[in-house]
MDTraj code that builds the backbone (N, CA, C; nanometers):
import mdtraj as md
import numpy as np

residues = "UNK UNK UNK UNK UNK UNK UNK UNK UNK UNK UNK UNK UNK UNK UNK UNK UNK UNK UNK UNK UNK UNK UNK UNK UNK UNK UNK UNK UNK UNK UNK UNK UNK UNK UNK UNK UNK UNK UNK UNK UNK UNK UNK UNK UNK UNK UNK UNK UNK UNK UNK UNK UNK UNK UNK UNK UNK UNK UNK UNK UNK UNK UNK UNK UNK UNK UNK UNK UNK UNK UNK UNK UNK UNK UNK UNK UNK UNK UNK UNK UNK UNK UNK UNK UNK UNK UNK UNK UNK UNK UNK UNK UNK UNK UNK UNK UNK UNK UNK UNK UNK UNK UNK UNK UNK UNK UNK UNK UNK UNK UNK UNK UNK UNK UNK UNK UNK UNK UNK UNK UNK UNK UNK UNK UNK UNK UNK UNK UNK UNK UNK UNK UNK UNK UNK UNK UNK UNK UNK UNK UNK UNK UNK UNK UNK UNK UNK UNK UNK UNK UNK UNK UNK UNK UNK UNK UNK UNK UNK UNK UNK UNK UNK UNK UNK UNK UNK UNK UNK UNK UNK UNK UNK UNK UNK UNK UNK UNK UNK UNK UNK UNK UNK UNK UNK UNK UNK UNK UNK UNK UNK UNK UNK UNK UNK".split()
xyz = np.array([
    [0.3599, 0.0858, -4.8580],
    [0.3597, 0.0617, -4.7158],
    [0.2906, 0.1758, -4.6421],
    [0.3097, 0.2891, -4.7004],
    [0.2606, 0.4430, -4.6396],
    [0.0872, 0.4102, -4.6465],
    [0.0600, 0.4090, -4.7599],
    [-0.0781, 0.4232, -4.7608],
    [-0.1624, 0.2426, -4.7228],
    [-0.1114, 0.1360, -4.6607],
    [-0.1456, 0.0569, -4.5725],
    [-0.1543, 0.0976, -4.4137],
    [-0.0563, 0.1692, -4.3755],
    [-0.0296, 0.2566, -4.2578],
    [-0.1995, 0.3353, -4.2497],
    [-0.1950, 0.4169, -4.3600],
    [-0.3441, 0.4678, -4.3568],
    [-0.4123, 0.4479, -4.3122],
    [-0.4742, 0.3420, -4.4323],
    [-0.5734, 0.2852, -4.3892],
    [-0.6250, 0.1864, -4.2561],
    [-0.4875, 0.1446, -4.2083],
    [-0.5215, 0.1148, -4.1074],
    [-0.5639, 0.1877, -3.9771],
    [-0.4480, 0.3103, -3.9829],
    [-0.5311, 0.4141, -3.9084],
    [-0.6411, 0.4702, -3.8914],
    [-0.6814, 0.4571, -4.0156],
    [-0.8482, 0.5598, -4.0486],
    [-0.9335, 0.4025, -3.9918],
    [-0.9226, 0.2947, -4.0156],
    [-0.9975, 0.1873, -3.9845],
    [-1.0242, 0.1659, -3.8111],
    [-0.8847, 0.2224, -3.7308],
    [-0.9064, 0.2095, -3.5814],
    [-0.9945, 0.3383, -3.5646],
    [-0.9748, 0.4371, -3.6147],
    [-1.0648, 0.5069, -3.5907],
    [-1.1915, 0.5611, -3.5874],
    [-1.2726, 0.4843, -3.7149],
    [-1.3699, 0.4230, -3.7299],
    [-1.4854, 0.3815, -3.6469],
    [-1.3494, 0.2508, -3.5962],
    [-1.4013, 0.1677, -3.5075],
    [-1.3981, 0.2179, -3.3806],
    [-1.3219, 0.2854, -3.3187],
    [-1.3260, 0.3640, -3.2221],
    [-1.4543, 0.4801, -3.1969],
    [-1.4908, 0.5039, -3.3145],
    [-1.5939, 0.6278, -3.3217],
    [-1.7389, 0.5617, -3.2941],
    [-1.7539, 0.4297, -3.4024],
    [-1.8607, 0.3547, -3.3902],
    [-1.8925, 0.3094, -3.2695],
    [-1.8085, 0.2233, -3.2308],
    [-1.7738, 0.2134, -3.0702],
    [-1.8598, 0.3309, -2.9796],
    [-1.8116, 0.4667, -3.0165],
    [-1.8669, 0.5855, -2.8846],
    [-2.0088, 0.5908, -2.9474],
    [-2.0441, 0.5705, -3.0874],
    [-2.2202, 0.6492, -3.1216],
    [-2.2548, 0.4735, -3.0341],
    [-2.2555, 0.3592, -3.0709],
    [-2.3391, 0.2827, -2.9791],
    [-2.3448, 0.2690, -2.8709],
    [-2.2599, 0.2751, -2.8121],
    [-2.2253, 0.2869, -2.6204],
    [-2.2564, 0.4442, -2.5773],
    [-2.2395, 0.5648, -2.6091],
    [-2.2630, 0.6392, -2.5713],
    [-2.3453, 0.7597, -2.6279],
    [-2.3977, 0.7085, -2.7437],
    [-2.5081, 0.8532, -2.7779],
    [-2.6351, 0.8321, -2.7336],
    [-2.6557, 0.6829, -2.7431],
    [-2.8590, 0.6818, -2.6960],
    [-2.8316, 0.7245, -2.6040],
    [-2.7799, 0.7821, -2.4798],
    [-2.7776, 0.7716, -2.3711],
    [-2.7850, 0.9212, -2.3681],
    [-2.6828, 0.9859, -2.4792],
    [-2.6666, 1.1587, -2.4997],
    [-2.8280, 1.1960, -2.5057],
    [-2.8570, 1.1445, -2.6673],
    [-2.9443, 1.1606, -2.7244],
    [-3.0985, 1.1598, -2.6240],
    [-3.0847, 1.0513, -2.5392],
    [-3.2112, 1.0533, -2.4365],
    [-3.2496, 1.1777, -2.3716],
    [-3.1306, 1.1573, -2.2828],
    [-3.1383, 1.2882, -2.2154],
    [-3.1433, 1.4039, -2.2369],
    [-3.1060, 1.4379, -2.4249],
    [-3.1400, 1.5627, -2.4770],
    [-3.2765, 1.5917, -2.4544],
    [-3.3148, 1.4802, -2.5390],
    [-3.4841, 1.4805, -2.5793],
    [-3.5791, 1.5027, -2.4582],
    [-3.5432, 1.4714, -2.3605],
    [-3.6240, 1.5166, -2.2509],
    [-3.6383, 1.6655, -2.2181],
    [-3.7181, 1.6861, -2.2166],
    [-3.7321, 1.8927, -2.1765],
    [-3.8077, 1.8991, -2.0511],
    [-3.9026, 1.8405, -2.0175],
    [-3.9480, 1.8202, -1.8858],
    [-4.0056, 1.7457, -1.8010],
    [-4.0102, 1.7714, -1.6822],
    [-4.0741, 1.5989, -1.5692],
    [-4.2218, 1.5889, -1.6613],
    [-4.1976, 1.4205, -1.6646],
    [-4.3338, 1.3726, -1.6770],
    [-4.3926, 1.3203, -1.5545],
    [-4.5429, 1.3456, -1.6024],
    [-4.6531, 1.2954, -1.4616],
    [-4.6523, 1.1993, -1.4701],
    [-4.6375, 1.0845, -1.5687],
    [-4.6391, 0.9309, -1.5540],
    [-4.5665, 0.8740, -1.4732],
    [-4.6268, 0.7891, -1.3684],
    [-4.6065, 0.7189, -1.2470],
    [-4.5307, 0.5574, -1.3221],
    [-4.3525, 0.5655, -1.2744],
    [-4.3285, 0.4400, -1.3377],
    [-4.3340, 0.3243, -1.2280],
    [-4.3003, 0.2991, -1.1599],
    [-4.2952, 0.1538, -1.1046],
    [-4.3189, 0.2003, -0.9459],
    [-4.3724, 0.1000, -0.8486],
    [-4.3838, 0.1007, -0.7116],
    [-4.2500, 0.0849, -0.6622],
    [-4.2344, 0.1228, -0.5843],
    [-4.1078, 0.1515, -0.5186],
    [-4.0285, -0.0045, -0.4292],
    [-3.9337, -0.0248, -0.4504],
    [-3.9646, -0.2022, -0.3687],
    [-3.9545, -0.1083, -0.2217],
    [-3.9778, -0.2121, -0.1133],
    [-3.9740, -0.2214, 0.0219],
    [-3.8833, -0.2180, 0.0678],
    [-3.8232, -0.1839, 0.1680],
    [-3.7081, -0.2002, 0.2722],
    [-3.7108, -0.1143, 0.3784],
    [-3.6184, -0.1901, 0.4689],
    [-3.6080, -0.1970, 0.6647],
    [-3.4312, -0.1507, 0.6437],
    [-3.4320, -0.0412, 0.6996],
    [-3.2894, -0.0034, 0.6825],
    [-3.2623, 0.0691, 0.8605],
    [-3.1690, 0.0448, 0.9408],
    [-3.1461, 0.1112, 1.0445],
    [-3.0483, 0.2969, 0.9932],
    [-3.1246, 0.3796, 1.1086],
    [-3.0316, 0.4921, 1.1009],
    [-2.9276, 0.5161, 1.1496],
    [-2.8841, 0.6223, 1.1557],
    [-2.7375, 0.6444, 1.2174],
    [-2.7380, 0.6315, 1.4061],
    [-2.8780, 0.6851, 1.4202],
    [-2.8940, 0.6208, 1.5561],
    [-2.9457, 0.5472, 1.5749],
    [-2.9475, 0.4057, 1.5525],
    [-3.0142, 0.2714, 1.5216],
    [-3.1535, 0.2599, 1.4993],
    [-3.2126, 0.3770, 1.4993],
    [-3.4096, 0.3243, 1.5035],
    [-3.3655, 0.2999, 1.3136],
    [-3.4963, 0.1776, 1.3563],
    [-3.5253, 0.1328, 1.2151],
    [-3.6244, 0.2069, 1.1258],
    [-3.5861, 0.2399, 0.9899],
    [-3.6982, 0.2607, 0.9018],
    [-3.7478, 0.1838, 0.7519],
    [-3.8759, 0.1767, 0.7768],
    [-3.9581, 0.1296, 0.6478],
    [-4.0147, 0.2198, 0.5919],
    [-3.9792, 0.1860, 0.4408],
    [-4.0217, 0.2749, 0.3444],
    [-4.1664, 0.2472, 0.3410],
    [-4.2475, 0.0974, 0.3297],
    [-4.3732, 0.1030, 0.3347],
    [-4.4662, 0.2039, 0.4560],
    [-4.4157, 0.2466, 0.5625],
    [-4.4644, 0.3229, 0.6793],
    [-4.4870, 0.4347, 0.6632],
    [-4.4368, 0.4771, 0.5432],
    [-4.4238, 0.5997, 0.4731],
    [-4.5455, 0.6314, 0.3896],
    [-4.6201, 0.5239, 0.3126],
    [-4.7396, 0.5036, 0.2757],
    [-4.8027, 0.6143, 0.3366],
    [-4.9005, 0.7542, 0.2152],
    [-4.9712, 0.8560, 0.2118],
    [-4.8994, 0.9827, 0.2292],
    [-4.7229, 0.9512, 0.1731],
    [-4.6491, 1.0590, 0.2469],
    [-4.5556, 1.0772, 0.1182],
    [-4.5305, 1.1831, 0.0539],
    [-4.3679, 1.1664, -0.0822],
    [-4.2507, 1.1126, 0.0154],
    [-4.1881, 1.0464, -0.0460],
    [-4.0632, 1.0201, -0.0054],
    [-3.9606, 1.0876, -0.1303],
    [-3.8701, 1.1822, -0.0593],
    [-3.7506, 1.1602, -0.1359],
    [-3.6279, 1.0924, -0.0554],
    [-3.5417, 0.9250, -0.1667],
    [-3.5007, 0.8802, -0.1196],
    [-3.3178, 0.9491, -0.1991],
    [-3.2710, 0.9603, -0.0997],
    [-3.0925, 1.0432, -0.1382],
    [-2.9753, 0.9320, -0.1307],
    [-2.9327, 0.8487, -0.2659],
    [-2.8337, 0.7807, -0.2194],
    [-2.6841, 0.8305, -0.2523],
    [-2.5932, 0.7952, -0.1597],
    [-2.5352, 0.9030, -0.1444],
    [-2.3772, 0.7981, -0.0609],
    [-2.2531, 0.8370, -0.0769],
    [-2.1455, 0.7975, 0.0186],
    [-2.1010, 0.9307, 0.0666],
    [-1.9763, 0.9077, 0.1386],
    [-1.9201, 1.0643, 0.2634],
    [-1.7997, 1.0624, 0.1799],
    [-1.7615, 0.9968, 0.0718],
    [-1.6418, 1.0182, 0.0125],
    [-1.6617, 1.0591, -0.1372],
    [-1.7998, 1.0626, -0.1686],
    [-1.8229, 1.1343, -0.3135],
    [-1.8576, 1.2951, -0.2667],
    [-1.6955, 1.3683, -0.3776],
    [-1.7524, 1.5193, -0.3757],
    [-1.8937, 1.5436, -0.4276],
    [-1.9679, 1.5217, -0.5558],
    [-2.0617, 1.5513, -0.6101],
    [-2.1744, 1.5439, -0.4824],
    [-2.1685, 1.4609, -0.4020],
    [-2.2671, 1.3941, -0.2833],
    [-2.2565, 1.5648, -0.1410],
    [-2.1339, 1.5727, -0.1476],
    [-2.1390, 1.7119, -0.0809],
    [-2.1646, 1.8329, -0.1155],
    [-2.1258, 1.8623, -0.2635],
    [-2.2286, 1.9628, -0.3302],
    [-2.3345, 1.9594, -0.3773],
    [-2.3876, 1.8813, -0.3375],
    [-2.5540, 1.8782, -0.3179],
    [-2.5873, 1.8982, -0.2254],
    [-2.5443, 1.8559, -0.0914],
    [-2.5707, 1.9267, 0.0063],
    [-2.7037, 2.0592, 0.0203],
    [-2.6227, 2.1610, -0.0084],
    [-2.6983, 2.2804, 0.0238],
    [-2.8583, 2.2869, -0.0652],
    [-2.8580, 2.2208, -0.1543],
    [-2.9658, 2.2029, -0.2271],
    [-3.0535, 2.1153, -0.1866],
    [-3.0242, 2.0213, -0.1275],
    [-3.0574, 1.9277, -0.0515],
    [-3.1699, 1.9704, 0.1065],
    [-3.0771, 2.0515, 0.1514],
    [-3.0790, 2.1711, 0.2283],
    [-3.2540, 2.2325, 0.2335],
    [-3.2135, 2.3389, 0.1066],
    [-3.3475, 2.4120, 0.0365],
    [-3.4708, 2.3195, 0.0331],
    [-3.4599, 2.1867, -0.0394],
    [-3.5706, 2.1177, -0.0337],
    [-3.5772, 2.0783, 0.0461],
    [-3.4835, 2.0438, 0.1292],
    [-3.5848, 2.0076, 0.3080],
    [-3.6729, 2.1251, 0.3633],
    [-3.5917, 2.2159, 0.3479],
    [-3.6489, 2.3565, 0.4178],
    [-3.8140, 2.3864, 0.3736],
    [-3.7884, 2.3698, 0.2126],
    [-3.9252, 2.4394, 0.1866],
    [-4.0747, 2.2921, 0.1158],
    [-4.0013, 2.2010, 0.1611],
    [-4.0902, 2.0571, 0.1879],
    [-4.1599, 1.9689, 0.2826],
    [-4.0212, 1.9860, 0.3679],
    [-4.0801, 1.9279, 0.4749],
    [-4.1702, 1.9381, 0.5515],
    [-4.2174, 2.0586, 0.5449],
    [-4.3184, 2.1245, 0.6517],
    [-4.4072, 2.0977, 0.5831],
    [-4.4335, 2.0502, 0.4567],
    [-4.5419, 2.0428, 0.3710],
    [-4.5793, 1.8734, 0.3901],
    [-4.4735, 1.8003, 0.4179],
    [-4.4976, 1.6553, 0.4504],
    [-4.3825, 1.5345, 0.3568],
    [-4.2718, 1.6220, 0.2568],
    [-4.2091, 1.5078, 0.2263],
    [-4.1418, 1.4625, 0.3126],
    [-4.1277, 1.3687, 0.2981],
    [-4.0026, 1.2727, 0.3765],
    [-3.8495, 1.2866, 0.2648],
    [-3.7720, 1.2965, 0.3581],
    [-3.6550, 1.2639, 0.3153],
    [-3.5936, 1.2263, 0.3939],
    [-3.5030, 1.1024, 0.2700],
    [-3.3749, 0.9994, 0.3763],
    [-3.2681, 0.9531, 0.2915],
    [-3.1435, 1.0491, 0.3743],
    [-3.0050, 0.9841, 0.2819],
    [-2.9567, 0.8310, 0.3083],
    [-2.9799, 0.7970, 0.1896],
    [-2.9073, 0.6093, 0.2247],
    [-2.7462, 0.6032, 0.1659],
    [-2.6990, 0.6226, 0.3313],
    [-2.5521, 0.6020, 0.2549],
    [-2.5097, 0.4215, 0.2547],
    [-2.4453, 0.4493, 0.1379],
    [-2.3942, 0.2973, 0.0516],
    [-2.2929, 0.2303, 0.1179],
    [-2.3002, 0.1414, 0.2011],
    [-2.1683, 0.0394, 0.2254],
    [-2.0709, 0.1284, 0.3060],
    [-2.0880, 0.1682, 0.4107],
    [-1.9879, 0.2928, 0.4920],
    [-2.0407, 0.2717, 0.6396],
    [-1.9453, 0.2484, 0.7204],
    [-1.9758, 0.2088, 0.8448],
    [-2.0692, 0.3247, 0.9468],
    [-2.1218, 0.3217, 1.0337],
    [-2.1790, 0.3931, 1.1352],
    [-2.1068, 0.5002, 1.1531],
    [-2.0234, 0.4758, 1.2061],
    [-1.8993, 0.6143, 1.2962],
    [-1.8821, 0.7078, 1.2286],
    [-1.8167, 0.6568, 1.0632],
    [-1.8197, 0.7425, 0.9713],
    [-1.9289, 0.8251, 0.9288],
    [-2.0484, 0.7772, 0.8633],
    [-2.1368, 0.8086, 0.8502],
    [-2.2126, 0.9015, 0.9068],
    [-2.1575, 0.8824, 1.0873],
    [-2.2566, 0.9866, 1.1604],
    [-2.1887, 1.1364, 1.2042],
    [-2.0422, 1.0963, 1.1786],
    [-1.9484, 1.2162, 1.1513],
    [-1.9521, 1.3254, 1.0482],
    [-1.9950, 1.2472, 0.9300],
    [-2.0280, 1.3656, 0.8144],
    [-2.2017, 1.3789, 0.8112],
    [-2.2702, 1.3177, 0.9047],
    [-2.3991, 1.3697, 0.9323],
    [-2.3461, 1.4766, 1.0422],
    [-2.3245, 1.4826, 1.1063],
    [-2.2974, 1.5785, 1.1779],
    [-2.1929, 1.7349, 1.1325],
    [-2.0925, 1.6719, 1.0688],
    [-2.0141, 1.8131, 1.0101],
    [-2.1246, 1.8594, 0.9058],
    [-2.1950, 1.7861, 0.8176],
    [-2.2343, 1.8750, 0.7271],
    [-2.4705, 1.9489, 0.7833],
    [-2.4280, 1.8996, 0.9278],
    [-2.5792, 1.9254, 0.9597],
    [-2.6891, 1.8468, 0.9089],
    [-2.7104, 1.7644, 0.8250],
    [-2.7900, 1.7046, 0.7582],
    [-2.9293, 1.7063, 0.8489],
    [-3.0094, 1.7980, 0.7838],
    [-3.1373, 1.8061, 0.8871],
    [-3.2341, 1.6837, 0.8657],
    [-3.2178, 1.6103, 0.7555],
    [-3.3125, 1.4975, 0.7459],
    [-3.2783, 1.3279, 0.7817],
    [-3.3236, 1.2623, 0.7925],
    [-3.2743, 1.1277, 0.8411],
    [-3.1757, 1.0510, 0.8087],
    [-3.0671, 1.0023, 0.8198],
    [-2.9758, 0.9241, 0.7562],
    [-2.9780, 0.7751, 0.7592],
    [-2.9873, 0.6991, 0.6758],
    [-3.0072, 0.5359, 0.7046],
    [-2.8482, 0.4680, 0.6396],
    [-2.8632, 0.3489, 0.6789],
    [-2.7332, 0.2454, 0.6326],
    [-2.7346, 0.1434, 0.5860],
    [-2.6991, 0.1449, 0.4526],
    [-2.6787, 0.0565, 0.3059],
    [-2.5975, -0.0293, 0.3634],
    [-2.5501, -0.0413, 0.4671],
    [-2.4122, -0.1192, 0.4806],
    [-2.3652, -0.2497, 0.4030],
    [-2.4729, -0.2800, 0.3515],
    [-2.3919, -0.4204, 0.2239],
    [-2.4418, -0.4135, 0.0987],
    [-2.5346, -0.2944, 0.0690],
    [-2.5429, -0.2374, -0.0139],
    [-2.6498, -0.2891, -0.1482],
    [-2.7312, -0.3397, -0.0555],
    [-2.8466, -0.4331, -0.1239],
    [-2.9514, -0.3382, -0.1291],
    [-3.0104, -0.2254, -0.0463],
    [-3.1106, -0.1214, -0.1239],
    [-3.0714, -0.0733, -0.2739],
    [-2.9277, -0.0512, -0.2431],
    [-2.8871, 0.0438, -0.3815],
    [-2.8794, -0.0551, -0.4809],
    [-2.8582, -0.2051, -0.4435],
    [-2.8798, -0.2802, -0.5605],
    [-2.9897, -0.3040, -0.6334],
    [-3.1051, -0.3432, -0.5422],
    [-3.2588, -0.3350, -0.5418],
    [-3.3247, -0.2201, -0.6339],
    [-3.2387, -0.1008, -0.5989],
    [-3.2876, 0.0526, -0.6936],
    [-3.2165, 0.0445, -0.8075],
    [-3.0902, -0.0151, -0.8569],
    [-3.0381, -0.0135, -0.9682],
    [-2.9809, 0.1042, -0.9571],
    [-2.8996, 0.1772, -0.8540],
    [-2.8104, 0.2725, -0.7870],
    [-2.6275, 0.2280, -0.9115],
    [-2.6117, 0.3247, -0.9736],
    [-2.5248, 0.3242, -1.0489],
    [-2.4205, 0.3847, -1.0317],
    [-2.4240, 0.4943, -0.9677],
    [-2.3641, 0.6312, -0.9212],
    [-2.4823, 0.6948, -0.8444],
    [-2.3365, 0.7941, -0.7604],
    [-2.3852, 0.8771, -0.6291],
    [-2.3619, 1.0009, -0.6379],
    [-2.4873, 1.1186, -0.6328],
    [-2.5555, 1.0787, -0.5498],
    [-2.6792, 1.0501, -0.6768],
    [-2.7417, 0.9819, -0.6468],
    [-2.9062, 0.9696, -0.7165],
    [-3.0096, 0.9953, -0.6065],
    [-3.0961, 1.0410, -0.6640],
    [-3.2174, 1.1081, -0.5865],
    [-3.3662, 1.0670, -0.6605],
    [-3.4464, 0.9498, -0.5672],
    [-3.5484, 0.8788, -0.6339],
    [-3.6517, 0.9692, -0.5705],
    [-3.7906, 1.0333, -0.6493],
    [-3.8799, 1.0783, -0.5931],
    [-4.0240, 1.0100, -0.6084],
    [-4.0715, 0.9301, -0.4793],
    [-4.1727, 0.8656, -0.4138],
    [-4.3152, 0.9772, -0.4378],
    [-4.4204, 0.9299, -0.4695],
    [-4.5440, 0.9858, -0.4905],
    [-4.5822, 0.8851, -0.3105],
    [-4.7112, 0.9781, -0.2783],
    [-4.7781, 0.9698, -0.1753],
    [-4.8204, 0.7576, -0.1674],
    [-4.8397, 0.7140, -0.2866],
    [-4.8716, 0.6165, -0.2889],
    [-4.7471, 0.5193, -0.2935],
    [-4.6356, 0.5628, -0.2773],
    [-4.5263, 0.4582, -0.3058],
    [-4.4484, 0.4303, -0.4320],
    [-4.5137, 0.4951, -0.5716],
    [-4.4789, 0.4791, -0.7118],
    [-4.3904, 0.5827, -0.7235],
    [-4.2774, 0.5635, -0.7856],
    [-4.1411, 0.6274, -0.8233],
    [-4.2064, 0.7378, -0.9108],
    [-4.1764, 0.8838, -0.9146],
    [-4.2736, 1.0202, -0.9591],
    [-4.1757, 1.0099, -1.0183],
    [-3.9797, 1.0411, -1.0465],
    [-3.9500, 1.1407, -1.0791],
    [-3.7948, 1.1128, -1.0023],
    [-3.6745, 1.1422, -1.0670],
    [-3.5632, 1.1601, -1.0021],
    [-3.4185, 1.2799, -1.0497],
    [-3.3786, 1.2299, -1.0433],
    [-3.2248, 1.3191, -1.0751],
    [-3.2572, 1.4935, -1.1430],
    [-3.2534, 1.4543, -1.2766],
    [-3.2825, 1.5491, -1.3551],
    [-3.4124, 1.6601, -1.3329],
    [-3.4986, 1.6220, -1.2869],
    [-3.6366, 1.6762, -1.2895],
    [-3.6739, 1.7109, -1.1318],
    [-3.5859, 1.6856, -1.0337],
    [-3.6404, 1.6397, -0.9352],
    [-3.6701, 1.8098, -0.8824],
    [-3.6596, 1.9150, -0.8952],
    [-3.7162, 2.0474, -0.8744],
    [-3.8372, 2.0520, -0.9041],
    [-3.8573, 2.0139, -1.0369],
    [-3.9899, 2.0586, -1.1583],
    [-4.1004, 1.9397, -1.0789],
    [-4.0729, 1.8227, -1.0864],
    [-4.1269, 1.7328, -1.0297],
    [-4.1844, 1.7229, -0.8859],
    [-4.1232, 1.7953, -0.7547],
    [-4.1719, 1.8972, -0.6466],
    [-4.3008, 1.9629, -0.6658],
    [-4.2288, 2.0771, -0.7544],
    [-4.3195, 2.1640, -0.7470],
    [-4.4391, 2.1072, -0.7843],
    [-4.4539, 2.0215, -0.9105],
    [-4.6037, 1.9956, -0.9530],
    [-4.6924, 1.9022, -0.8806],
    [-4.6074, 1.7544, -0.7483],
    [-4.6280, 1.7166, -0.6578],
    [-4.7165, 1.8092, -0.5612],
    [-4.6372, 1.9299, -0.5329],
    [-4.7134, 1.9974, -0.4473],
    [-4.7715, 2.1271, -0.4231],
    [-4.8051, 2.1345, -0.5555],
    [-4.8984, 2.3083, -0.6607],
    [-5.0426, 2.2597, -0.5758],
    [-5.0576, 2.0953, -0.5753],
    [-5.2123, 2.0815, -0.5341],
    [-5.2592, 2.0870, -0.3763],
    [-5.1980, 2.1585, -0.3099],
    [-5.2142, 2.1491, -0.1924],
    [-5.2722, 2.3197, -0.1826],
    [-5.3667, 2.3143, -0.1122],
    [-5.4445, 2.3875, -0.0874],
    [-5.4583, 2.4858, 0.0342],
    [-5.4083, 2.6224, 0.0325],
    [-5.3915, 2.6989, 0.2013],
    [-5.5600, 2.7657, 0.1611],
    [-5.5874, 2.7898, 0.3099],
    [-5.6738, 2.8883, 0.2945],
    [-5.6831, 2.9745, 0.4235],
    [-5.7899, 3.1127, 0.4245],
    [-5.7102, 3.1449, 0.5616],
    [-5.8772, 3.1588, 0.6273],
    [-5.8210, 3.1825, 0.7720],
    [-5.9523, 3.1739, 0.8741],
    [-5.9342, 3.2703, 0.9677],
    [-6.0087, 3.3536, 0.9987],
    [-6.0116, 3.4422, 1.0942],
    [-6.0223, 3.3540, 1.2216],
    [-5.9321, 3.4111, 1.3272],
    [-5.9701, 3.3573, 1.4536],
    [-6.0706, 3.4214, 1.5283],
    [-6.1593, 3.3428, 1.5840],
    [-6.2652, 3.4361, 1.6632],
    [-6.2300, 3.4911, 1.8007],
    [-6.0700, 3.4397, 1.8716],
    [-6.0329, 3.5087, 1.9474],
    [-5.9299, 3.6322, 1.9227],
    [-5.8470, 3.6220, 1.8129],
    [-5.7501, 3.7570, 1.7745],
    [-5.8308, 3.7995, 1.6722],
    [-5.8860, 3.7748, 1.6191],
    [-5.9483, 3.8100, 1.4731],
    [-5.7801, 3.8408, 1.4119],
    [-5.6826, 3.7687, 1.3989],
    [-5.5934, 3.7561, 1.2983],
    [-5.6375, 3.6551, 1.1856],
    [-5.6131, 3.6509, 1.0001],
    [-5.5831, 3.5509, 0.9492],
    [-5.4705, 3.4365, 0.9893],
    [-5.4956, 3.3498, 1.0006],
    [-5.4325, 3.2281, 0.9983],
    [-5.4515, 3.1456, 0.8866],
    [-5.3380, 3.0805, 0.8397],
    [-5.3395, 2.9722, 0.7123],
    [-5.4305, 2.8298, 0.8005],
    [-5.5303, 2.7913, 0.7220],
    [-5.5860, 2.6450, 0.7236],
    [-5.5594, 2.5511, 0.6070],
    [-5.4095, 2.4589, 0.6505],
    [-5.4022, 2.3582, 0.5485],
    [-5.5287, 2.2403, 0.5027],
    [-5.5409, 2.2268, 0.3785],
    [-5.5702, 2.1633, 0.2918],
    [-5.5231, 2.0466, 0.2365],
    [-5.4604, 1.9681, 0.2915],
    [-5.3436, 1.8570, 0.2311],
    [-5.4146, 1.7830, 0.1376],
    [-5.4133, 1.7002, 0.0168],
    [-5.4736, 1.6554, -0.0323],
    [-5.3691, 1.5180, -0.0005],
    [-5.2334, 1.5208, 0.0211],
    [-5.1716, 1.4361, 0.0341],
    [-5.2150, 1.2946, 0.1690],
    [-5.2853, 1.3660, 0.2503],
    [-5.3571, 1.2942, 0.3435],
    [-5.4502, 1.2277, 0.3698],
])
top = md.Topology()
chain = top.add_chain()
for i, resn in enumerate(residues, 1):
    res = top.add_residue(resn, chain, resSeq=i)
    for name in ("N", "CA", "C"):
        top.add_atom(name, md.element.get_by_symbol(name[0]), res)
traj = md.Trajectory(xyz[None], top)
């Protein structure tokens, strides 16, 4: 009877183990194997008309010749607030360069929404998922995810990479400087290639 007991034990466990390598190692294993952003451009980005927290509407197609980074995101996921400050940094040292960024919060009413836009400062645009059909459209699994838009609309780059993937977005932009003929100071003359 003892050693039926066994084997049955060692058999749930087995199966329990087999169970975690098919459901959960390709998934380990992927993400090992990756070491850094690739330049390959995967899919065009779909379209959508989403209102903000102060009702003007935005389209992602309008955005066309511009990066978009798109931030999806709720006011009740911690992970979504410690990103924040990072969030932060890449507005700071992007925006002026020309990305766009816009948090799409998921299925969460106005009031709310514009309350933790406001406690947490959010310097970039906030839009509303409210039934939650962008994030379906993106295949939004968990929050926060962060999709990164090339100038043309094609998905560059997200979550994992999305630093490395920046920078090489925008290494090709070009300063140069110009004397003024009234201060004779240098001044930077942008170069955008993004334009």
């Amino acid at each position: 009877m003892m050693g039926k007991h066994k084997v049955l034990i060692s058999g749930i466990a087995v199966a329990v183990i087999a169970v975690f390598v098919v459901i959960a190692m390709p998934d380990w294993f992927a993400q090992r194997g990756a070491t850094e952003a690739k330049d390959a451009r995967e899919d065009k980005a779909p379209d959508f008309i989403l209102k903000d927290i102060h009702g003007g509407k935005f389209r992602l197609n309008d955005q066309r010749g511009k990066p978009v980074l798109l931030i999806f995101g709720t006011t009740w996921c911690p992970s979504c607030r410690e990103e924040i400050p990072h969030l932060k940094d890449i507005y700071a040292q992007y925006a002026k360069k020309g990305l766009i960024m816009v948090n799409i919060d998921i299925q969460e009413s106005r009031d709310k929404v514009s309350r933790y836009a406001d406690k947490y400062e959010l310097p970039y645009r906030v839009l509303l998922d409210e039934n939650g059909d962008v994030a379906k459209t993106y295949g939004i699994r968990g929050v926060p995810t962060l999709i990164l838009l090339d100038q043309e609309g094609m998905i560059a780059g997200g979550q994992r990479f999305i630093d490395q993937t920046l920078t090489k977005m925008f290494e090709g932009k070009e300063f140069s400087m110009q004397t003024s003929s009234i201060s004779g100071e240098a001044t930077p003359i942008r170069r955008d290639p993004w334009q």
